[in-house]
C-alpha positions in Angstrom: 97.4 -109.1 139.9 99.2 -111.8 138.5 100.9 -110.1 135.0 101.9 -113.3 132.5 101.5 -117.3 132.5 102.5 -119.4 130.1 100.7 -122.9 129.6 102.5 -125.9 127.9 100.3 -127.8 125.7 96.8 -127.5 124.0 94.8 -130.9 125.0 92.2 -131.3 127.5 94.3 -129.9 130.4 95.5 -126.9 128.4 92.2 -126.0 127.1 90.2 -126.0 130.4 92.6 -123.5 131.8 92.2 -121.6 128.9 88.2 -121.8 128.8 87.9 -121.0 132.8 90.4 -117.7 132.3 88.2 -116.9 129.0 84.8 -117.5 131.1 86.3 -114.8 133.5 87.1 -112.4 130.9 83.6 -112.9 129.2 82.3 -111.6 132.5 84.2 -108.7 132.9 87.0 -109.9 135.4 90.7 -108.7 134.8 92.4 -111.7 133.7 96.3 -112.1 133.4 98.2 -112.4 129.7 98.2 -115.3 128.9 100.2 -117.6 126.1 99.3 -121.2 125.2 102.1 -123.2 123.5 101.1 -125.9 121.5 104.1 -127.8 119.3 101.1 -129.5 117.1 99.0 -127.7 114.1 95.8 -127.4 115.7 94.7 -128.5 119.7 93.3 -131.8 120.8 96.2 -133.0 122.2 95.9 -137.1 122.0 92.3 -136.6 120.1 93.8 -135.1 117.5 94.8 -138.4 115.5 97.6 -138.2 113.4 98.3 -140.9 111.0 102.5 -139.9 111.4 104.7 -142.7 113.6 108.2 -141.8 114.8 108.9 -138.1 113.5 106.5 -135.3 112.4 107.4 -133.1 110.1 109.5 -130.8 111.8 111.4 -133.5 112.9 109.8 -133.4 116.2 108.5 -136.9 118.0 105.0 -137.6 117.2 102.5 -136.7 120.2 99.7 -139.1 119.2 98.9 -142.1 120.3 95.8 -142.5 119.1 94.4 -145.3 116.2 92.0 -145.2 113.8 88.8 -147.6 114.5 89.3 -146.3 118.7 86.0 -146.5 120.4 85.5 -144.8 124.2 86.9 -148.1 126.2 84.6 -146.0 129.8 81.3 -144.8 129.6 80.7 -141.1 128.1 78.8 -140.5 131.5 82.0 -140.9 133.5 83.6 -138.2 131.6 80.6 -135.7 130.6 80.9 -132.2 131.6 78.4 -131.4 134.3 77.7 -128.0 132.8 78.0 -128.9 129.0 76.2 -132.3 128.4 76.7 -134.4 125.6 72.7 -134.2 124.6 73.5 -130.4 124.9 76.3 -130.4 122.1 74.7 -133.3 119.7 71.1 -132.2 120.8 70.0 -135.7 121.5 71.4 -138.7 124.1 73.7 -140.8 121.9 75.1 -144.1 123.6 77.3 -144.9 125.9 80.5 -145.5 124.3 81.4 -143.5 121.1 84.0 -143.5 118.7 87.1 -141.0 119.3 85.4 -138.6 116.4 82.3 -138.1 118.5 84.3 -137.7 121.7 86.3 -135.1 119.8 83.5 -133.7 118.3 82.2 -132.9 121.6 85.7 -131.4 123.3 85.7 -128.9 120.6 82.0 -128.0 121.4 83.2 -127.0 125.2 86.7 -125.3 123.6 84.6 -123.1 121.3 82.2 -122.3 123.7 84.8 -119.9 125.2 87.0 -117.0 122.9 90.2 -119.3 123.2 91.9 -119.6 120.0 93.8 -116.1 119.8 95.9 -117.5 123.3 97.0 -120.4 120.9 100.6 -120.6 119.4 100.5 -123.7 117.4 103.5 -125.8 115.6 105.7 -124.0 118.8 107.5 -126.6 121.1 108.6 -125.2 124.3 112.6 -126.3 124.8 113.9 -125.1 128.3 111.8 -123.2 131.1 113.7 -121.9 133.9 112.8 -120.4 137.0 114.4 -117.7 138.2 115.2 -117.0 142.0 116.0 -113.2 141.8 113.2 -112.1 140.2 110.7 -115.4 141.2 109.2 -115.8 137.5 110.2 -118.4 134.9 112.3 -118.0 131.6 110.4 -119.9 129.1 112.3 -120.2 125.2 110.6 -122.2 122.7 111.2 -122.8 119.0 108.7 -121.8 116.4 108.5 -125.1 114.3 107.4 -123.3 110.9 109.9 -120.6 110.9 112.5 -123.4 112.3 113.3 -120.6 114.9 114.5 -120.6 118.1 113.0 -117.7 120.0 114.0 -115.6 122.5 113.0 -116.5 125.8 110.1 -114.7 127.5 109.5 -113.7 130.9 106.3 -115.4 133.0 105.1 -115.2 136.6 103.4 -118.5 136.7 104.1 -122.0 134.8 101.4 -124.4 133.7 102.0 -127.9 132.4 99.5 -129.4 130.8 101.7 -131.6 128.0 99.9 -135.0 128.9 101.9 -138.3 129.7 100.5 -140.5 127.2 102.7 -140.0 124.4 106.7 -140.8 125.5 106.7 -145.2 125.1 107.8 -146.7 127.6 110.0 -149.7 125.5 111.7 -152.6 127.3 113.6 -154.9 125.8 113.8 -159.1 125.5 116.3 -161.6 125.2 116.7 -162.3 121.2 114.3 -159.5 120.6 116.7 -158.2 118.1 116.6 -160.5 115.9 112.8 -161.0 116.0 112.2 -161.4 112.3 108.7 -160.1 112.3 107.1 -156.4 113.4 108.1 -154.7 116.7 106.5 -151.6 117.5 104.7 -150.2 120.5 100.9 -149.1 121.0 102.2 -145.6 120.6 103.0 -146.5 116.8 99.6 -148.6 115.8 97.6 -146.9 113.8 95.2 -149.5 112.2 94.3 -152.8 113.2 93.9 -153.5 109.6 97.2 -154.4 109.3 97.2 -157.6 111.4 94.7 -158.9 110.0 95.4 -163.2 109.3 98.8 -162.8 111.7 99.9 -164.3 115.1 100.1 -161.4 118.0 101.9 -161.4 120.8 100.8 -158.1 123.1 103.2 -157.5 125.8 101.4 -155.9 128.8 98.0 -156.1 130.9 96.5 -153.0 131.3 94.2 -151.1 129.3 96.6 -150.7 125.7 96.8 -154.8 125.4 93.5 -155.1 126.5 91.6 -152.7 123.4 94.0 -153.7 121.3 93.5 -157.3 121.5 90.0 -156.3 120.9 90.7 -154.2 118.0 93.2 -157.0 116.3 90.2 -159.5 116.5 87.7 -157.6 115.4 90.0 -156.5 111.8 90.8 -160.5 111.5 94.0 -161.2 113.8 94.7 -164.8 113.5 95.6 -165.0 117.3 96.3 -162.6 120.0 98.9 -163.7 123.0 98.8 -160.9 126.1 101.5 -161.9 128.4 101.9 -160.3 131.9 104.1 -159.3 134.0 102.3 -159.2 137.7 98.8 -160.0 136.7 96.6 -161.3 133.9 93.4 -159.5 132.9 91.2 -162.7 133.6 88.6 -161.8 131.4 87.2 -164.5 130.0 88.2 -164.0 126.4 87.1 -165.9 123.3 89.3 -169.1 121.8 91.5 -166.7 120.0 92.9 -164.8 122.8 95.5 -166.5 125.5 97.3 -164.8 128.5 100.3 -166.1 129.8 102.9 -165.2 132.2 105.6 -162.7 130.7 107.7 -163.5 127.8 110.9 -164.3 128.4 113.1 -164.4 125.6 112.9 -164.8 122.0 114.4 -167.7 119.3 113.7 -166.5 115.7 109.8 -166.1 115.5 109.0 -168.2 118.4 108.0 -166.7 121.8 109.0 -168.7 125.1 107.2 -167.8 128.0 108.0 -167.8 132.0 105.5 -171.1 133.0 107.4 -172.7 130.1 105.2 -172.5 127.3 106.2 -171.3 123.6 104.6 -170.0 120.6 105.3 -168.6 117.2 103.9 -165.1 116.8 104.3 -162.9 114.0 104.1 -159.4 115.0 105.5 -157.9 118.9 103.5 -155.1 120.3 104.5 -153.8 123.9 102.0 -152.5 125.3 103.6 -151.2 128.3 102.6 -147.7 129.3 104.3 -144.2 128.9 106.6 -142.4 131.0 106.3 -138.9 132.6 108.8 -136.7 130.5 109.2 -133.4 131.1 112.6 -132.9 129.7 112.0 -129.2 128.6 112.3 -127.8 132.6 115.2 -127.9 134.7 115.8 -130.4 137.0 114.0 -128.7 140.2 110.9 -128.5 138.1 111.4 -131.9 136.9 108.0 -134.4 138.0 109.5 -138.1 138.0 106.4 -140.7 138.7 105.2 -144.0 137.3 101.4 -143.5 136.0 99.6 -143.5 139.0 96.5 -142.1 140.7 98.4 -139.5 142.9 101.9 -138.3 141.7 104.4 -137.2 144.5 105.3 -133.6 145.4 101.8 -131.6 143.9 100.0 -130.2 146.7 96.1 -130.6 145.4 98.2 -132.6 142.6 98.1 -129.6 141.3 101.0 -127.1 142.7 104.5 -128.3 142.2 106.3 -127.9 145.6 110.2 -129.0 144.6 110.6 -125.6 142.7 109.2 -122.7 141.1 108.2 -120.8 144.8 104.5 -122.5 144.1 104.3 -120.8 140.7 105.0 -124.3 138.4 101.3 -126.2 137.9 100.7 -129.2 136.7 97.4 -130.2 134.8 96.2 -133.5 134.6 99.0 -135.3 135.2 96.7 -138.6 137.3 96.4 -141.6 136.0 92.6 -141.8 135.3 89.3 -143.0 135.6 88.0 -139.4 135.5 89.1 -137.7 132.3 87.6 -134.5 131.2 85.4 -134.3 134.2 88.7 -134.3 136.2 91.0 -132.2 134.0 88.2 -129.5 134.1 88.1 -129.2 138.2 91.9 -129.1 137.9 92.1 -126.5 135.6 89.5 -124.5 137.6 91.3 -124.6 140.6 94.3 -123.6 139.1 92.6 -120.8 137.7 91.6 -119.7 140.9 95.0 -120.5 143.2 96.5 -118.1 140.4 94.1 -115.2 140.7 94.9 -115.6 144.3 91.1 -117.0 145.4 92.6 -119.9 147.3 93.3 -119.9 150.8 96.4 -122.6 150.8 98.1 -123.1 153.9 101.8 -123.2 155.1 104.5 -125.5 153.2 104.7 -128.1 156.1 100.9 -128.9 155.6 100.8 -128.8 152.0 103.8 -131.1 152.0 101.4 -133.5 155.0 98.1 -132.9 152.3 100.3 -134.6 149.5 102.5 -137.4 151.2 98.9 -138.4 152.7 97.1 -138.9 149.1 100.2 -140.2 148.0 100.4 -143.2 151.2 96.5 -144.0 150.4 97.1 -144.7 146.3 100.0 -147.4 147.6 97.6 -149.3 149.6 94.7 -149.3 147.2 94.5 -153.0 146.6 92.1 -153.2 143.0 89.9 -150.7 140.7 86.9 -150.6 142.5 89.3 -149.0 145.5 90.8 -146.8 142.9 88.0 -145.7 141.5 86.9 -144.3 145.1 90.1 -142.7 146.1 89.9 -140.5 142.4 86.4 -139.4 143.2 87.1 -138.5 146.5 90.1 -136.3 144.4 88.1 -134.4 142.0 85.5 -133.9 145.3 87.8 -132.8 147.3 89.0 -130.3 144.5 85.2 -129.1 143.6 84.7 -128.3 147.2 87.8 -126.0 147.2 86.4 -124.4 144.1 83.1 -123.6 146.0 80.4 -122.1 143.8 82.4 -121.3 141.1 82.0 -125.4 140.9 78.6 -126.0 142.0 78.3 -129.8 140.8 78.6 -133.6 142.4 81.3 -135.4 139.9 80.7 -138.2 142.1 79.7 -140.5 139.1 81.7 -143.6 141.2 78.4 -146.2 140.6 78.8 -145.8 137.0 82.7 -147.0 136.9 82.0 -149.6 139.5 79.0 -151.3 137.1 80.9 -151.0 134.0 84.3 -153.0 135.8 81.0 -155.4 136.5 80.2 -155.6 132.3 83.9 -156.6 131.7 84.0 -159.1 134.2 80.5 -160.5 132.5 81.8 -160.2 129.0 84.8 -158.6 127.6 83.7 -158.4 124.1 79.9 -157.1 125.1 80.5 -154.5 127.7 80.6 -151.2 124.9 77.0 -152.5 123.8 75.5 -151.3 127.7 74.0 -148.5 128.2 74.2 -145.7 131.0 72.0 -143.0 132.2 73.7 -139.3 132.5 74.1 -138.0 136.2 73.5 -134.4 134.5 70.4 -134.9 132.6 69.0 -138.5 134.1 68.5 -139.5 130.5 69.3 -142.6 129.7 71.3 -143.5 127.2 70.3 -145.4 123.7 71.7 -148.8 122.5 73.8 -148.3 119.7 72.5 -149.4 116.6 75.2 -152.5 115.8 77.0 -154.3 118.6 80.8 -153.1 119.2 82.2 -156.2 118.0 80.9 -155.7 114.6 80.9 -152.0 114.4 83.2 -151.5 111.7 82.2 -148.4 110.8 83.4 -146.0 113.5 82.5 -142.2 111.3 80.8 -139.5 113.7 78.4 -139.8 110.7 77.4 -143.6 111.2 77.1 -143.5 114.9 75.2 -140.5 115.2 72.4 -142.1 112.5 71.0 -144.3 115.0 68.0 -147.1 113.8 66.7 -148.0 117.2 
């Protein structure tokens, strides 16, 4: 029996470890000790908004990057837990895209559905873990961020990582873009859309960051919204205050001059340009170095690190991602299992084939309709590993593929549709005022629905 694991953050990945181990305990199985580390004050990880930029208050670099007025950009059904539904926590259906409260709302309803808090150290950062050949278990030290205490480090067989990649910026830089006169910041730093309101944007990037918020800036009273990109635009067909145009190349005072040519004078620089895996608290062996991608390199099941760490070092929910929770929760079930030895995994040399295989099929996927196949083949392929223990079809692929459809159709109208859940077949309700003038974004005013 496996003695002690340690397991680095308290978001979505974190927690479904947690609530799988707990699940086992509840029905009398022996369970090993286990310590969750969590350098915020309470868990959510990303959910968990935080209206700090830069530095929180230990001095530590915030972890959200989350924004007031965020509204689910997938349908809830792509995401709903197959054994705790949404119209089983709010006791109703609710529609199809909520606001970050109600999504959080409904995490917390799974978390405390399980005995999970007394695992929990919160406001504790985890500075160096080390794995140690002799004795094959890790050396983890953290610092406790109340007591400003650096602990001694503690002895555990088995590493999990579930510390999220959405909160390290990934900044480049521009030609004259120091002496930009206006605001520079990245998506990691906006908070409320409020704040552009009347003023000229230019949003650096094409992916999903530029594209909410563009959506967000126009819908709080953004003058004009410029997203400029690098290998592709969007192509939505977006309305007369939104432009795309080929990447910026350098900047002249407030004025913006573009590759094809074209310049404009903007007011306010936002790069939205991604986040980088950063896992700067494990030594180098343990180190994970990808781009945000469907299928990181060297994680056997993209689960079991296989650089280091003798198979003992686990990452959670480290995919890029149309499946979220859905995903994170088959991941953290099959580490569960691996760890209490219930997984038949076979020799290095074909682990290290399984892997390099996913990892050649994500190069050649060629759009998102291809990618949103090859991750439910992912989370299938992990389900049937976790046999009965995980007795559900995630396979929710029709619902992604329709909703890319909606975008395509109408940028500004595709949060007002409304899907049926795999789980219950229910469909779900229109919400009550279209997204676009859906100001409000309280659990309270969604959830009072008048038709």
């Amino acid at each position: 029996m496996v003695g002690k694991i340690c397991i680095i953050g308290g978001g979505p990945s974190g927690l479904s470890v947690l609530c799988w181990f707990a699940k086992l305990k509840r029905e009398g199985k022996v369970i090993p000790d286990i310590v969750c580390y969590e350098k915020q004050t309470s868990f959510g990880g990303l959910w968990n908004y935080s209206w700090r930029t830069g530095s929180e208050e230990h001095g530590e670099p915030v972890h959200g990057s989350m924004y007031r007025y965020l509204w689910s950009n997938g349908p809830k059904e792509c995401l709903e837990f197959p054994h705790y539904t949404f119209e089983q926590h709010y006791g109703k259906a609710i529609p199809s895209f909520p606001p970050r409260e109600v999504l959080f709302d409904y995490l917390k309803g799974r978390w405390n559905q399980e005995d999970i808090r007394n695992y929990i150290k919160f406001s504790t950062v985890v500075r160096d873990v080390v794995y140690n050949k002799a004795t094959d278990d890790f050396t983890v030290s953290v610092k406790d961020l109340l007591k400003d205490q650096v602990l001694d480090g503690e002895r555990f067989d088995y590493v999990i990582v579930a510390s999220g990649h959405y909160s390290v910026p990934n900044i480049p830089t521009f030609a004259g873009i120091e002496k930009f006169p206006g605001r520079v910041l990245h998506a990691h730093d906006f908070r409320d859309a409020n704040e552009f309101a009347g003023k000229r944007l230019l949003l650096i990037g094409a992916s999903y960051s530029a594209e909410d918020i563009a959506l967000q800036c126009l819908k709080y009273g953004a003058k004009s919204i410029i997203c400029t990109w690098r290998s592709k635009p969007m192509g939505f067909t977006w309305p007369k205050e939104v432009d795309e145009r080929p990447l910026v190349q350098r900047f002249d005072g407030k004025v913006a001059h573009f590759k094809d040519g074209s310049e404009a004078e903007v007011d306010v620089v936002m790069m939205c340009t991604g986040y980088l895996h950063k896992y700067d608290f494990l030594r180098e062996e343990l180190r994970l170095k990808s781009r945000n991608v469907l299928y990181p390199p060297g994680l056997y099941k993209g689960i079991v690190w296989q650089e280091g760490g003798n198979g003992k070092l686990l990452y959670c929910g480290v995919q890029d991602q149309y499946y979220t929770y859905t995903m994170f929760d088959v991941c953290a079930l099959w580490a569960v299992k691996y760890i209490q030895g219930e997984m038949n995994v076979p020799d290095k040399k074909t682990m290290e084939s399984d892997w390099k295989a996913w990892v050649a099929r994500n190069k050649t996927l060629k759009d998102g309709h291809e990618e949103i196949d090859f991750q439910t083949d992912y989370v299938q392929d992990l389900a049937r590993d976790c046999g009965s223990d995980y007795p559900y079809d995630l396979d929710v692929s029709d619902i992604p593929h329709t909703w890319k459809g909606h975008k395509s159709n109408n940028i500004l109208t595709y949060r007002d549709q409304s899907f049926a859940s795999k789980f219950t077949g229910v469909q779900s309700p229109i919400h009550h005022t279209n997204f676009m003038y859906a100001l409000d974004d309280s659990l309270e005013t969604f959830m009072h629905q008048k038709k």
